[in-house]
N, C-alpha and C positions, 0 to 999 in steps of 0.2 A: 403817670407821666405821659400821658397821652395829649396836652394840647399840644402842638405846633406853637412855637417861635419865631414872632415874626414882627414888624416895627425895626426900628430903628434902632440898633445893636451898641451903638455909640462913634465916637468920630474915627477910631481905630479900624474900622473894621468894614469892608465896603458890602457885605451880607452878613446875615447871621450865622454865626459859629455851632447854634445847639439847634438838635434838630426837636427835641423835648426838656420840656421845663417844669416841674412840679409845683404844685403853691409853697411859694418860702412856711414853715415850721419856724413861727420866732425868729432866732437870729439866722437861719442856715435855709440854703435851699440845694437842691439835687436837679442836674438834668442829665442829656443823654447825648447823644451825638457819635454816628457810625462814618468813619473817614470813609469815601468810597474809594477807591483806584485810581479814577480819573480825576480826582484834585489837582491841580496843574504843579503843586510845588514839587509834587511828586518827580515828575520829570529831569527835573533840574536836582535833588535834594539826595543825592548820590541814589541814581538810575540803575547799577546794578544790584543796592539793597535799599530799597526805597524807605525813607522814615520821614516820617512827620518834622518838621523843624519846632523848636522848644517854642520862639515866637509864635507859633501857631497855636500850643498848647496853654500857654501862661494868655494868651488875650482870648481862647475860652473861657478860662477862668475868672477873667476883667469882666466877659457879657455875663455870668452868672450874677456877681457882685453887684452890677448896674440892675440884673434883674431884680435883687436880694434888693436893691434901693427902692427900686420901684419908678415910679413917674421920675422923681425927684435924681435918678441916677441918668437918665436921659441925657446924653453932653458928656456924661463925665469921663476922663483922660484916664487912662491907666498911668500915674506921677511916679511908682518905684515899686519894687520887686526885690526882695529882699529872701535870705534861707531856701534859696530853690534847691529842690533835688531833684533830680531826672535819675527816674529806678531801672526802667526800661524803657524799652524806643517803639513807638506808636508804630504800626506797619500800614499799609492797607488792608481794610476791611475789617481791623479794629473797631470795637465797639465802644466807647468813653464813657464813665458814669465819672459825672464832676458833684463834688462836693464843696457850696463856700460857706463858710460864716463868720461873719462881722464881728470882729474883736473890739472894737474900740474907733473912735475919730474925735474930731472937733470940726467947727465949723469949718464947712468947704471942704474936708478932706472924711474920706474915711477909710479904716485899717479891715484888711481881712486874712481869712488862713481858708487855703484851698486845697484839695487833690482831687487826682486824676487816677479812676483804676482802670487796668483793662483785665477783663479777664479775672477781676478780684484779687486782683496784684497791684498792689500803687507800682504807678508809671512817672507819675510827677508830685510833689507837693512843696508849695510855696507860701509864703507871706508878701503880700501883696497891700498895695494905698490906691485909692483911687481919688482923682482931685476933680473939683467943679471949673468947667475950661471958665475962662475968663479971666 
């Protein structure tokens, strides 16, 4: 998981969310991403125990998905979010290994199942749709 992550993350997100990305295996791909400190939600996202907000974690999981697409996921909206569990709360200087893989779709949309571990603990895991903007 050494390239860098870089292009265009999709219309959600105004930079990219991973800092590493693996080549997708079939339907699944793995990346990585270390929260630093200075994250600016941080500030704001209760300052005397600073945690990651779930939106921040669930639209990693959206750029994995688009990455799992390929070219073809470029554009695409994060459309619904479904069975989320939040196990534990992301800190600063957490390290994130995200895992997605594509369960299903039809045209214009596709279905996926993700998680988040930190520390080899699931922190998050959701079923998630991502739709073709247009």
């Amino acid at each position: 998981m050494a390239d860098p992550v870089g292009g265009n993350p999709g219309p959600a997100a105004a930079r990219p969310l991973l800092d590493a990305c693996a080549e997708p295996v079939g339907d699944t791909i793995q990346a990585t991403r270390l929260v630093p400190p200075e994250e600016p939600f941080f500030a704001g996202h209760f300052p005397s125990l600073p945690v990651a907000p779930g939106v921040f974690l669930l639209e990693a999981l959206a750029e994995c998905g688009r990455r799992l697409h390929g070219e073809a996921g470029r554009g695409w909206r994060l459309a619904e979010v479904e069975k989320v569990r939040f196990r534990r709360r992301v800190s600063p200087g957490d390290r994130l290994d995200l895992t997605v893989t594509r369960v299903g779709g039809s045209s214009g949309r596709c279905r996926f199942r993700g998680s988040v571990r930190v520390g080899g603990r699931p922190a998050v895991e959701a079923a998630f749709t991502l739709a073709a903007a247009g």
